[in-house]
C-alpha positions as CSV (number, residue, x, y, z in Angstrom):
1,X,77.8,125.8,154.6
2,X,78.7,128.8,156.3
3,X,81.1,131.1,154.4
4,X,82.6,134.6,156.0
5,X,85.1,137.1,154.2
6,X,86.6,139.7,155.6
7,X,89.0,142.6,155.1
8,X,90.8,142.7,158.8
9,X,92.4,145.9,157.9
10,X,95.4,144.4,160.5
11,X,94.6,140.8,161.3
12,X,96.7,141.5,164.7
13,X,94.1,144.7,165.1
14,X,91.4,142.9,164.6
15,X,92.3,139.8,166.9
16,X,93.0,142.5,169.4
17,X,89.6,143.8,168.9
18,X,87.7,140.2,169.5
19,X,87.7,138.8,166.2
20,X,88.3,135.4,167.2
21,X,86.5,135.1,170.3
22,X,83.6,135.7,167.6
23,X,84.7,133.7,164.8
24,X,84.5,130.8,167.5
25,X,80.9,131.5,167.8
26,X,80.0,131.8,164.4
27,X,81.5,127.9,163.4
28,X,82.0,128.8,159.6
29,X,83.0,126.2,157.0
30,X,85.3,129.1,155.7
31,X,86.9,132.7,156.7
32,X,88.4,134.4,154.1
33,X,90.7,137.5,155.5
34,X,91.9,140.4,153.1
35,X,94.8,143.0,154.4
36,X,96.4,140.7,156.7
37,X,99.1,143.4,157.2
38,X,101.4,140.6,158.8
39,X,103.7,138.1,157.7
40,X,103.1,133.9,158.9
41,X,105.5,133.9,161.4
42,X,104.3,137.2,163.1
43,X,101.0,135.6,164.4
44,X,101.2,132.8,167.2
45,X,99.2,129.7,166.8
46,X,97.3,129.8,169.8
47,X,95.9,133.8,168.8
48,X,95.7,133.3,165.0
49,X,95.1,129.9,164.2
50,X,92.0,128.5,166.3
51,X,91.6,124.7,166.5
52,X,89.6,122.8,164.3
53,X,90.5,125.2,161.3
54,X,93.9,124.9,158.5
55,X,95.0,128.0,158.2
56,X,96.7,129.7,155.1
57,X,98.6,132.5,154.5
58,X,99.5,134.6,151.3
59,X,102.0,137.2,152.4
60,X,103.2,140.6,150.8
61,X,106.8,140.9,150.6
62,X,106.4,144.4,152.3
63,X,105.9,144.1,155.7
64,X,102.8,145.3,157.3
65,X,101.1,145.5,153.8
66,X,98.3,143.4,152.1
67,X,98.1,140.1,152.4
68,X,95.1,137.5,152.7
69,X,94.3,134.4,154.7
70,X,92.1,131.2,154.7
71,X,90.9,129.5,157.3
72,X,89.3,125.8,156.2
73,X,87.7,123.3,159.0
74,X,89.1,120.4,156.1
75,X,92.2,120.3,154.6
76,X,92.5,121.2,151.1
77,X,93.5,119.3,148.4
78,X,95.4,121.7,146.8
79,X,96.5,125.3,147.7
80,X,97.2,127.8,145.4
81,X,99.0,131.5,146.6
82,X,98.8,134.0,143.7
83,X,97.9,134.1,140.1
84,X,101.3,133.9,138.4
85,X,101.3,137.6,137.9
86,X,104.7,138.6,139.7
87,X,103.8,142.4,140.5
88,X,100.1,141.1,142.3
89,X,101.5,138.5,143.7
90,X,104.3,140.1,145.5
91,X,101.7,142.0,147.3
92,X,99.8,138.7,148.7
93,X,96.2,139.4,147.2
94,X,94.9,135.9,146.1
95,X,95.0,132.4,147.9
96,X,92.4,129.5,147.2
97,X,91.9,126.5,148.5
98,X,90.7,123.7,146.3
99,X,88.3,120.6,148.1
100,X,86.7,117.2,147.1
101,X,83.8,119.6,146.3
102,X,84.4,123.1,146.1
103,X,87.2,126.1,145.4
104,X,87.2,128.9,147.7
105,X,89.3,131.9,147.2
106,X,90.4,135.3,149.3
107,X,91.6,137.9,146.8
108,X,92.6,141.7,148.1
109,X,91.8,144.1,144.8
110,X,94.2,146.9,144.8
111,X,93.0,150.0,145.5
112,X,93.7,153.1,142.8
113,X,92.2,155.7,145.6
114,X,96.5,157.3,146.1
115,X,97.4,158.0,143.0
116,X,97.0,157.3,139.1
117,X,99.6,154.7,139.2
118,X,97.4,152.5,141.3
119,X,94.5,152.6,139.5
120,X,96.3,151.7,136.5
121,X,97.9,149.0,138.6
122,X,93.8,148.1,139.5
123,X,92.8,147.7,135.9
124,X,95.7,145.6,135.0
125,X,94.9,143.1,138.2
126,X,91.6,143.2,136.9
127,X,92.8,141.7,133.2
128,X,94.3,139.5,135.4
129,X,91.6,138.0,137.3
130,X,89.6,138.0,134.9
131,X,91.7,135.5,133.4
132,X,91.5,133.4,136.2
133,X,87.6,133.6,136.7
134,X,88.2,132.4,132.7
135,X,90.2,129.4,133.9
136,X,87.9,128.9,137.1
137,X,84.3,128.4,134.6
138,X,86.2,126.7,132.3
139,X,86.5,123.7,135.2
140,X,83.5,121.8,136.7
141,X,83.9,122.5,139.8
142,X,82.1,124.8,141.8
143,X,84.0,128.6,143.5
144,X,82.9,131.2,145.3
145,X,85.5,134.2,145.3
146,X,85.4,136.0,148.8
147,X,87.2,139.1,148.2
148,X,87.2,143.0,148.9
149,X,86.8,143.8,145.6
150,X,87.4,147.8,146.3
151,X,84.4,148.7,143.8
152,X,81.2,149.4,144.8
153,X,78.9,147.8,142.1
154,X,75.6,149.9,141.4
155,X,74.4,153.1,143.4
156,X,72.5,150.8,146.0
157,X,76.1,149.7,147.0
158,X,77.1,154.0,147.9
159,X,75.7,156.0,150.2
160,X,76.7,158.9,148.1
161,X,77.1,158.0,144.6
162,X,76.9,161.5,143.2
163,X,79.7,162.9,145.0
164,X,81.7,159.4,144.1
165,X,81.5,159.1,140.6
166,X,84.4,160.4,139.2
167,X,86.6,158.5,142.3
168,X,88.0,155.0,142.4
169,X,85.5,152.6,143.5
170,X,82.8,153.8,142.1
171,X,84.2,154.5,138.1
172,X,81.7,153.5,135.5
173,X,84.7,151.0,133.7
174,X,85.5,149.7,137.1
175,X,81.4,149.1,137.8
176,X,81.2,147.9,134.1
177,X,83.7,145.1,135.0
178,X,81.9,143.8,138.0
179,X,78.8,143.9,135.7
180,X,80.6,142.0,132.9
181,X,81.9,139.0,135.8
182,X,78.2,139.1,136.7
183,X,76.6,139.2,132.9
184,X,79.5,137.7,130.9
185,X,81.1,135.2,132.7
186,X,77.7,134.1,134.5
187,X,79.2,135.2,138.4
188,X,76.5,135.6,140.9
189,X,76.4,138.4,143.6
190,X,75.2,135.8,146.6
191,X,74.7,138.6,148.9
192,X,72.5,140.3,146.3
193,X,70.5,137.0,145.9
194,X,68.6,137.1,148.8
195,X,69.1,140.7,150.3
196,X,68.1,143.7,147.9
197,X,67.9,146.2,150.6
198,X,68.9,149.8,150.5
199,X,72.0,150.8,152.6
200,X,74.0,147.8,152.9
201,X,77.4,148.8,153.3
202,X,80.8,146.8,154.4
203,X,82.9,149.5,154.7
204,X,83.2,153.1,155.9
205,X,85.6,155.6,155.9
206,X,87.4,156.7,159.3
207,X,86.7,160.3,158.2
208,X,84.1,162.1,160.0
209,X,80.6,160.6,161.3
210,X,80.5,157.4,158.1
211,X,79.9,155.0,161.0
212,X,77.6,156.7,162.6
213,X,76.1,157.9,159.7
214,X,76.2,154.7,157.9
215,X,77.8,156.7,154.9
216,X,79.2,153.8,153.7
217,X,79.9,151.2,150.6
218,X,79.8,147.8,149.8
219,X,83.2,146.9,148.9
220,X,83.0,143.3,150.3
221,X,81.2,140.3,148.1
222,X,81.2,136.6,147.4
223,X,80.9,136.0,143.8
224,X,80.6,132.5,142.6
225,X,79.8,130.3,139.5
226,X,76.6,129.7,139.0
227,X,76.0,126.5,140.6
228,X,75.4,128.5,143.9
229,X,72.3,131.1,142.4
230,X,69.7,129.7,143.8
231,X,71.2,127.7,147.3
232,X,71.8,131.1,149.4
233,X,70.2,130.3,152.3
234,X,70.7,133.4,154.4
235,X,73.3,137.0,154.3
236,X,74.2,139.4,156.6
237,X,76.2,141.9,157.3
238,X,77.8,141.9,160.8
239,X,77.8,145.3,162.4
240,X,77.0,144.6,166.3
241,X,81.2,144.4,166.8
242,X,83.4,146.6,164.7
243,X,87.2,144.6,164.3
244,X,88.1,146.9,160.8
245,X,86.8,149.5,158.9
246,X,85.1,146.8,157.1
247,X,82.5,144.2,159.0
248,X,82.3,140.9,158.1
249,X,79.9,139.4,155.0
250,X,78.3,136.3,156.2
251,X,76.4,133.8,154.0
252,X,75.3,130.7,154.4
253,X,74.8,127.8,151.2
254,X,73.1,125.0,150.8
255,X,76.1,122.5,150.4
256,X,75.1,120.3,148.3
């Protein structure tokens, strides 16, 4: 079971850029998309919504603004857009699917880098989904949680985590929280389970030389429940094509 996420930074960008020419290539199971930055009936079929896939939409009510996607080779039996928390929802940051076997989920964590309001807007999404990873473990059946999480996790995950320490992404409550999903509520870092390298980033600022430089972070993970720690077959990081400012996290599962 191959399982992508990615933060599109402008699905219409990114289709313009190749993304789905690639995608077709890469026959995933799953793509989860964060920062859609289009609404479901801006996007043809033919462009956006490739055959052999369902494809779901969580939209932000602003236009050109958030929002994240799931594309499923088998139709769901259940869908579920948002996590009842009006003020997250409205800006289209969490859609899962729910199968025979599995629950897969895109979620688009705020970021608090513009101002103090947004990262107090952050910590409050984060009460909130932590709730929800509460009410996920509490069921039997296996998630994974592909999202942009928009914290870097330990100072392997930074290029320079000096400099970035008193920023957002990198703040020891927000890195505490990751570590209490991880410790606490028994999440696993797939990407982690099978690649402990050095300089593994997702995203890079537009600023200056981070591409070339590979000053970068990882902002991009799949956590899951537990059932999936030890069948990670294989990670990557895909850096050849460039569709965002983020590249797409690829890992594949054993299914069953």
């Amino acid at each position: 079971m191959k399982i992508i996420t990615l933060n599109a930074n402008g699905i219409r960008a990114a289709e313009r850029k190749g993304l789905f020419p690639w995608l077709s290539h890469q026959q995933a199971d799953f793509v989860c998309i964060q920062e859609t930055k289009a609404q479901l009936h801006q996007l043809p079929p033919a462009q956006f919504m490739p055959q052999g896939y369902h494809y779901f939409q969580a939209d932000a009510e602003k236009k050109g603004y958030s929002g994240v996607a799931i594309l499923s080779r088998h139709q769901p039996l259940t869908v579920e857009y948002g996590l009842g928390f009006d003020e997250f929802d409205r800006e289209g940051r969490w859609l899962s699917v729910e199968m025979s076997h599995l629950i897969v989920a895109s979620l688009y964590i705020p970021s608090g880098s513009s101002k103090d309001s947004r990262q107090a807007f952050k910590y409050i999404c984060m009460d909130h989904i932590e709730a929800k990873i509460r009410q996920l473990n509490q069921q039997t059946k296996p998630f994974i949680i592909c999202a942009d999480w928009n914290i870097a996790h330990k100072k392997i995950d930074i290029k320079n985590w000096k400099a970035n320490q008193k920023n957002s992404g990198f703040l020891p409550e927000e890195r505490a929280w990751i570590s209490k999903l991880l410790n606490e509520h028994q999440l696993t870092d797939t990407f982690r389970e099978v690649n402990q390298e050095e300089h593994q980033y997702s995203w890079w600022s537009n600023r200056g030389q981070a591409w070339q430089n590979n000053t970068g972070w990882r902002l991009d993970y799949h956590l899951s429940s537990p059932h999936f720690k030890n069948k990670v077959l294989g990670a990557d990081i895909y850096k050849e094509e460039r569709f965002s400012d983020h590249a797409p996290v690829i890992i594949d599962y054993q299914s069953n």
